[in-house]
N, CA and C of each residue as an Amber inpcrd file, in Angstrom:
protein
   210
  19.4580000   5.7180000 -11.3310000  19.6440000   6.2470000  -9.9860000
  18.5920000   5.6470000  -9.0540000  19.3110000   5.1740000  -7.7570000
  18.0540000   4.5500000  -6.9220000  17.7200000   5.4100000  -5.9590000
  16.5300000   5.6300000  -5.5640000  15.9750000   6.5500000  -4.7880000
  16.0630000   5.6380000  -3.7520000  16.2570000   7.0680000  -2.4420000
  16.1410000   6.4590000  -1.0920000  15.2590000   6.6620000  -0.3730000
  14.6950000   5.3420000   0.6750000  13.3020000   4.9730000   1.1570000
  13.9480000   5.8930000   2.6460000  12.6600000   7.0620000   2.7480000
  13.3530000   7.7190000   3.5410000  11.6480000   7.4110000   5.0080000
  12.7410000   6.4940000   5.7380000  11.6350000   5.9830000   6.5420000
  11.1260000   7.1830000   7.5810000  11.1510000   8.0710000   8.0950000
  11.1030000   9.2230000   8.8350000   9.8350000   9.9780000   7.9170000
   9.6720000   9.4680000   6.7800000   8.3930000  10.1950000   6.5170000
   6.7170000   9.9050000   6.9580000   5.8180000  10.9400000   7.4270000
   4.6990000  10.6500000   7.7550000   4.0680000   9.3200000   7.0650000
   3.9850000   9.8560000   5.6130000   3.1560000   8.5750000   5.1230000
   3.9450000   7.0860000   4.8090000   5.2960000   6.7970000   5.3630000
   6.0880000   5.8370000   5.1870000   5.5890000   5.0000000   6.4720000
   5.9610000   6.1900000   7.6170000   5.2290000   5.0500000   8.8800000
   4.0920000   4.9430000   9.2680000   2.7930000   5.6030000   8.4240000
   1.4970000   5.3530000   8.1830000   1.5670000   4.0540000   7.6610000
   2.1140000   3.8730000   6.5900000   2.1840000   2.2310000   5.8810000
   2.7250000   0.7060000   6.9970000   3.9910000   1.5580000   7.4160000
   4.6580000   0.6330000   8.1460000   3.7410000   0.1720000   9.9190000
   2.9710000   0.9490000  10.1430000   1.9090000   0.7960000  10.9780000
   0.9390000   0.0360000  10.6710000   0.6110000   0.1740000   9.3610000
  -0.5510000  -0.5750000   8.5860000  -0.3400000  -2.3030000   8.4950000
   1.1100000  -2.3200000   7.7700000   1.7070000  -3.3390000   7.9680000
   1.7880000  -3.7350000   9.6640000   2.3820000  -3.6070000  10.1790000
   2.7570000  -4.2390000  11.6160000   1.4330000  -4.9700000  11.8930000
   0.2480000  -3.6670000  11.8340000  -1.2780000  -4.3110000  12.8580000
  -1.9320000  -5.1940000  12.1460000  -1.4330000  -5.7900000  10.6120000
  -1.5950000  -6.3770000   9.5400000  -3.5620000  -5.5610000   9.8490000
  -3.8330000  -4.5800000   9.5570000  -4.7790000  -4.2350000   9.1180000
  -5.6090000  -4.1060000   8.0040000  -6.6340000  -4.3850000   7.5130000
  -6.9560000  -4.5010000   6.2140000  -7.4010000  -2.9240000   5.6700000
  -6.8960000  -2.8450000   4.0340000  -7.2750000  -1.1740000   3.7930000
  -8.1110000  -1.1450000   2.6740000  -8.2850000   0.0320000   2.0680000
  -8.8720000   0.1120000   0.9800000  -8.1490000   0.9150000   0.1390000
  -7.9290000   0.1680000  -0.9300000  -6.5960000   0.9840000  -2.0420000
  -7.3680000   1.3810000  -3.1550000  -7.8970000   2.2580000  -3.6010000
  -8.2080000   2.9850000  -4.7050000  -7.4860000   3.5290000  -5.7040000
  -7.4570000   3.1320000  -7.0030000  -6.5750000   3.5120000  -7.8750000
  -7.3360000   4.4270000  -8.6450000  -6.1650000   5.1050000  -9.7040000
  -6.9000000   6.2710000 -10.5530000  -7.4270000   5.3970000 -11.2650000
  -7.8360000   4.5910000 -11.4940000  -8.7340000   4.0480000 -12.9220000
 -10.1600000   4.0200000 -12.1840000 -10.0150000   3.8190000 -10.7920000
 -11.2430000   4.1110000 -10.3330000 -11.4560000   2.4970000  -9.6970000
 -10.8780000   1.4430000 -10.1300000 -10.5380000   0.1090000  -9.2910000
 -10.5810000   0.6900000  -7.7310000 -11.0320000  -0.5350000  -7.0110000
 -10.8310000  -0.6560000  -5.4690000 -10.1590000  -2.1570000  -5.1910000
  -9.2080000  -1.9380000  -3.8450000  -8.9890000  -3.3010000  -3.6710000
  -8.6960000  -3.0320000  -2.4350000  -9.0610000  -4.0720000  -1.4090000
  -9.4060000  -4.2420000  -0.6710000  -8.5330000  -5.6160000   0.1640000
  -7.8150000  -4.9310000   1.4260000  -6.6700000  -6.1580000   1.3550000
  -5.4860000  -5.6080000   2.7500000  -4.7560000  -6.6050000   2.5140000
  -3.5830000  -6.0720000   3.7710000  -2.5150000  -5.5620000   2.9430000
  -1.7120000  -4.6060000   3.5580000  -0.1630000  -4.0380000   2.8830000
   0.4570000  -5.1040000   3.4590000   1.7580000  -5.9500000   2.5930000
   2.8460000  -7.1290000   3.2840000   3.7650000  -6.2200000   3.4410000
   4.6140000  -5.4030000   2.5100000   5.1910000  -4.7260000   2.5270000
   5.0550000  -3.7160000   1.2500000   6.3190000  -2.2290000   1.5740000
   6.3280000  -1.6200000   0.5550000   7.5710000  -1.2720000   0.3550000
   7.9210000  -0.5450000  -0.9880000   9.4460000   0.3250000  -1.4520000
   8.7440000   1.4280000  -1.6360000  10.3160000   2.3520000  -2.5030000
   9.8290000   2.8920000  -2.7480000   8.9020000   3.6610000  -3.7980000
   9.0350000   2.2650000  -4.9210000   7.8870000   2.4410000  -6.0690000
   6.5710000   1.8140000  -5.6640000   6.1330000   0.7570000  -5.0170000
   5.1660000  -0.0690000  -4.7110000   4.8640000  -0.8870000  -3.3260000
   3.6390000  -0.8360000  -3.4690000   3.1190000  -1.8140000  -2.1950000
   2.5080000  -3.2700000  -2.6930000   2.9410000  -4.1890000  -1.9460000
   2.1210000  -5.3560000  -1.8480000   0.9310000  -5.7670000  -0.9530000
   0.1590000  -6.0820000  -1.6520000  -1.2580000  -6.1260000  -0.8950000
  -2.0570000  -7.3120000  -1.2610000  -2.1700000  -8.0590000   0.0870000
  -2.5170000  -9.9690000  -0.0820000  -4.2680000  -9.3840000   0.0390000
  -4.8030000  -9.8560000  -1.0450000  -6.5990000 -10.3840000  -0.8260000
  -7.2400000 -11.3870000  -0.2770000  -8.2520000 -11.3160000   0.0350000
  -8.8090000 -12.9510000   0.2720000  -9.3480000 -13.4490000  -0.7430000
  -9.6440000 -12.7140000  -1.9980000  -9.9520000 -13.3080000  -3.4070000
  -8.7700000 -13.6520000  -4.1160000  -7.9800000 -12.8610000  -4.1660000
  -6.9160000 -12.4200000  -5.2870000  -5.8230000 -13.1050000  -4.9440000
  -5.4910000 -13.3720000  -3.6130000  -4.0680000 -13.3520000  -3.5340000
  -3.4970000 -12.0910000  -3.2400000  -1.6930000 -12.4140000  -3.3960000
  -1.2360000 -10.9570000  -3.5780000  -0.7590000 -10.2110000  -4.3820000
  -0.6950000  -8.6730000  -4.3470000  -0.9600000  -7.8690000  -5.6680000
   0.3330000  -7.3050000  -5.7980000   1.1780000  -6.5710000  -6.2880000
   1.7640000  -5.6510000  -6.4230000   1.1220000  -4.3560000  -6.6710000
   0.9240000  -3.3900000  -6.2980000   0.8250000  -2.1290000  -6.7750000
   1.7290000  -0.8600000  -7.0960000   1.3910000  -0.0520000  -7.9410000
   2.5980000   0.7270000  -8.0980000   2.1330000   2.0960000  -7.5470000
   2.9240000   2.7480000  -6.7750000   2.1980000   3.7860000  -5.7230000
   2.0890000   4.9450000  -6.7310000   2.7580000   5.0990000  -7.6420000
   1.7660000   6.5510000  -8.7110000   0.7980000   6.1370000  -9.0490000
   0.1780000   4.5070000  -9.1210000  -1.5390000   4.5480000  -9.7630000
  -2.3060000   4.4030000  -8.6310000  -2.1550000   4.7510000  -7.1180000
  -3.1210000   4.6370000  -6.2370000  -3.5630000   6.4850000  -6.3560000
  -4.8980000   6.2640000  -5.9850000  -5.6320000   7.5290000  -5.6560000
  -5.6490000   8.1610000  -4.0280000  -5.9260000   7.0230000  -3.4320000
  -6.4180000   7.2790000  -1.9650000  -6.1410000   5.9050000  -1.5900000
  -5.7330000   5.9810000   0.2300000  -6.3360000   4.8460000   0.4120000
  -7.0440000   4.9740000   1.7160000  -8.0970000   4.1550000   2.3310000
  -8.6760000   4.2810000   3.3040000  -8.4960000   2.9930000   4.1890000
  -8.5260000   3.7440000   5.4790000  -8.3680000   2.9090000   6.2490000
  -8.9480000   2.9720000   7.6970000  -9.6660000   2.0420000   8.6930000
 -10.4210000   3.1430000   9.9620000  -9.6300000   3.3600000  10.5900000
């Protein structure tokens, strides 16, 4: 069953804002990792997030903790 990306949610167009101003964030995962980077885009299992070390990442949004951003 595919879940639907229900764009009308607070933290959907928190992201999609993030994306647009290509702002850089801070993604904290439960393992306690930080990464540090822009959102390209997201679904609704994961975000992609380009580094200036790394490249870009996939993440899967149940292993983020927090993310920060100013």
């Amino acid at each position: 069953m595919t879940q639907e990306f229900v764009t009308g949610l607070p933290s959907v167009r928190q992201i999609q804002s993030l994306i647009r101003d290509r702002r850089e964030i801070e993604v904290k995962l439960l393992t306690g990792d930080v990464i540090v980077g822009r959102v390209t885009w997201q679904d609704t299992d994961c975000l992609a997030l380009e580094t200036p070390q790394d490249g870009k990442r996939q993440v899967w949004k149940h292993a983020i903790a927090f993310l920060k951003y100013p």
